[in-house]
N, C-alpha and C positions, 0 to 999 in steps of 0.2 A: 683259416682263410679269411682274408679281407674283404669286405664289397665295398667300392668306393662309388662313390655317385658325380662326386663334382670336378669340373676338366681342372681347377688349379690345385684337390688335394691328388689326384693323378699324376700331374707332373711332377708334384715336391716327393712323391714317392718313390717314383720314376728316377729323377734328378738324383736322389740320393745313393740308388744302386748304381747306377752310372759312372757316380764317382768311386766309389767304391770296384768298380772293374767288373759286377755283375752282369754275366748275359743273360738277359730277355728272352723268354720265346710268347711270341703271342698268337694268340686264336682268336682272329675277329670273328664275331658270330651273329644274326641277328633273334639266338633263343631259339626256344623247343628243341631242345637238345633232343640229340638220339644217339646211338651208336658210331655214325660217322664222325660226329664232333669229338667223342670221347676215345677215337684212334686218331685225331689229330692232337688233341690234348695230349695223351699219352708219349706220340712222340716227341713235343715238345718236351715233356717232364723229361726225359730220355735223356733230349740234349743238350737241355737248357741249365741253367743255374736257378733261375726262375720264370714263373709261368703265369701270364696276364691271361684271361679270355674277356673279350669283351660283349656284351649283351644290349645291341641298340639295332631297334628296329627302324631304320634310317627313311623316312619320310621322300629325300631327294629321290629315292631309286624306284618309285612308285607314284606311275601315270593313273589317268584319271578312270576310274572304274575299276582299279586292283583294288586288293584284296588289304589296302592297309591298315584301317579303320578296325578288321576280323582277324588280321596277322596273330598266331596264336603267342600269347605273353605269359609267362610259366617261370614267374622267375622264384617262386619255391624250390618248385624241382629241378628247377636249373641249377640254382646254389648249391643243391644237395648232392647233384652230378658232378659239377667243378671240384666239391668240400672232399668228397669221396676221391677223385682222380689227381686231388693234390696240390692244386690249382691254388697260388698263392693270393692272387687277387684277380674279385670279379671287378669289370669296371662296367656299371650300369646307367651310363647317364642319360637326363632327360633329353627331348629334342631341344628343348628351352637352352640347354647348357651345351648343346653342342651346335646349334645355330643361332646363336643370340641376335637379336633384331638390330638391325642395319649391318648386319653380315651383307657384303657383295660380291666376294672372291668367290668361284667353282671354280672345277678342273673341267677342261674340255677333252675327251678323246681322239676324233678324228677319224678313220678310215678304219681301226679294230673295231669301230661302233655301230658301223654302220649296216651289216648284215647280221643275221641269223638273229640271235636273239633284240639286238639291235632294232633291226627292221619290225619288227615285233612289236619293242617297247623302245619306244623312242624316248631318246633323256637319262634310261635307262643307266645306261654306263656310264655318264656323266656323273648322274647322282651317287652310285658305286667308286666312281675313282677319287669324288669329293671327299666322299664320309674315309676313307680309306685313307689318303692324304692326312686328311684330319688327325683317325687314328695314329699314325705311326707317328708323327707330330707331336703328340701325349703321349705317348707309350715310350719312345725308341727305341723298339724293338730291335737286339740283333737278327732273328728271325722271325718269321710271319709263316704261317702255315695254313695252307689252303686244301680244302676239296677238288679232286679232278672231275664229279662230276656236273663243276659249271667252267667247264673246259675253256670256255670263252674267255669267263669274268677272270679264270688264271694268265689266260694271256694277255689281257690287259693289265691285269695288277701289274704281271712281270714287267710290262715294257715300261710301267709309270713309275716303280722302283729306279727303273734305269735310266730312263729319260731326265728325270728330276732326280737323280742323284739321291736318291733317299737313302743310302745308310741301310738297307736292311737283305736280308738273304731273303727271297720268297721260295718256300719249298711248297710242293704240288704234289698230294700224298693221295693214293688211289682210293675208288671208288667206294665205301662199305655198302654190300648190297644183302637184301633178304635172300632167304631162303631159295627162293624162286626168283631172282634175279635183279628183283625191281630195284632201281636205286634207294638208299636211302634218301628221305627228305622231310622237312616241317611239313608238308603242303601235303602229305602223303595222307594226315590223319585227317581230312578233308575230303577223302576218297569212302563213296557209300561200298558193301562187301558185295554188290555186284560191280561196280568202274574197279576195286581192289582186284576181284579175278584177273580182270582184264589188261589192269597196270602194266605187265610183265611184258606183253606184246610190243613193247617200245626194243628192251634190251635183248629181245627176241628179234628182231629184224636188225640192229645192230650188230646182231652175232650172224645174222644170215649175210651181212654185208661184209664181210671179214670174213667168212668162207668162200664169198664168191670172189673175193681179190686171193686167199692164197691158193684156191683154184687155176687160178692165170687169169683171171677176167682183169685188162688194165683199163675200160673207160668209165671215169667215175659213172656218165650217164647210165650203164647199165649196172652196176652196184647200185646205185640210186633205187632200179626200178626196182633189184629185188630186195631192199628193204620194204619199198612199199607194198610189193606184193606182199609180203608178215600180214602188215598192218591193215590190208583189206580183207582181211580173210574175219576181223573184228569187227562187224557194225555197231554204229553210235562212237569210232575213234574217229578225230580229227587229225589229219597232219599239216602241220602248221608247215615243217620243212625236212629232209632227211638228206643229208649231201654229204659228199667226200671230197676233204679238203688236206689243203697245205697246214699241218699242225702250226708254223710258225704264223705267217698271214691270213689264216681262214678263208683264202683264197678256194673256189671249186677245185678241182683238179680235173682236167678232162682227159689225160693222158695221166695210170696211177707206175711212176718209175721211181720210186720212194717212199719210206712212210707217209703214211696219212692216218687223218683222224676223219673217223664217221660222226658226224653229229647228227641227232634227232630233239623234235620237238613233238608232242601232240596233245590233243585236247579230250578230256574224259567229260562232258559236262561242261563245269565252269572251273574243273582242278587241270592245270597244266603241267604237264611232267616231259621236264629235258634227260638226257643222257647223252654218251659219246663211249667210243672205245677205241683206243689208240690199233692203230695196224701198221708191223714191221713185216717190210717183205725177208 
């Protein structure tokens, strides 16, 4: 395996299987790998002819008072997970080489950005659809492989791939979850072994809200409540948001006469943990 560090020996690398007819699969990542990342890699070795991840903790996507300064940076064992699952090239660049000074271009979102996690972290998805851009820009990727449990940020990629024409397939590969439920995530090993018991109580009320629709319950409002009901039964959880929406627009749904996705947020302390789980009637 390769680790490349700088955006012009990337692209001559890049450039070269390209011409050569080689597809791509890439796994943007921003590090502390875990299981989840290592079933997205996997499927791209699967399908790919070669396999990019990339390892940059992206500065634009982190407002003021996150966590980005303490963002966990493990790029030992990072390598050693890539080196292991086959992984032709890490691409690790600095923020210096991927924002260089008098850079003015972003990508803007629009109305996918504006709720749930959005509303949350404002800027948020801008700085996400930038660095992303970016990446596949260097990379070019035939495909790109994402986690479905930031349901959001895949629907945004989706529509920027498509919007701007980018050239790339984005695949949305399911959730890998512990033992007990909790989503995988970097931000998880940030969780003390008392907020860890209590993690689960997210994907716990997600699943309560998914029984209550194939129950026959169709207004989101009351799916809504009884996820929340889960999650008060936990004191010291915050709930940031818990709603039932239009998978395509994240739109609430107040009437449920279709699939929907359940999206949740909530707060353990100062660790935040999202999840979601698609529901087909």
């Amino acid at each position: 395996m390769r680790i490349i560090r700088s955006v012009p020996a990337m692209t001559v690398w890049t450039s070269g299987l390209r011409r050569e007819g080689v597809g791509i699969g890439f796994v943007p990542t921003m590090g502390a790998l875990h299981e989840g990342h290592r079933s997205l890699i996997r499927k791209a070795r699967l399908a790919c002819d070669a396999v990019v991840v990339s390892l940059f903790v992206n500065p634009t996507q982190f407002g003021p008072g996150e966590d980005y300064a303490t963002y966990p940076r493990t790029l030992k064992d990072d390598a050693a997970l890539c080196r292991a699952a086959g992984v032709d090239v890490l691409f690790a660049p600095s923020a210096a080489a991927m924002y260089p000074a008098g850079a003015h271009v972003s990508v803007t979102v629009g109305n996918l950005a504006q709720r749930w996690e959005g509303m949350i972290r404002p800027g948020h998805f801008d700085g996400v659809a930038t660095v992303v851009t970016k990446l596949f820009s260097i990379v070019r990727p035939d495909r790109a492989y994402f986690g479905q449990k930031d349901f959001q940020q895949s629907v945004i990629v989706r529509r920027l791939a498509e919007d701007l024409s980018l050239g790339v397939k984005i695949l949305v590969c399911p959730t890998v979850r512990e033992a007990d439920g909790l989503a995988m995530s970097s931000r998880n090993r940030y969780l003390t072994p008392v907020q860890r018991r209590v993690a689960p109580v997210l994907h716990e009320a997600l699943q309560a809200g998914r029984t209550a629709i194939l129950r026959g319950i169709r207004f989101g409002a009351q799916v809504a409540r009884a996820m929340q009901r889960v999650v008060e039964q936990e004191p010291g959880v915050t709930v940031d948001y818990l709603a039932c929406c239009d998978p395509r627009t994240l739109e609430p749904l107040a009437r449920i006469t279709k699939p929907a996705v359940l999206l949740g947020a909530i707060q353990l302390g100062r660790v935040r943990l999202i999840d979601n789980l698609l529901v087909r009637l």
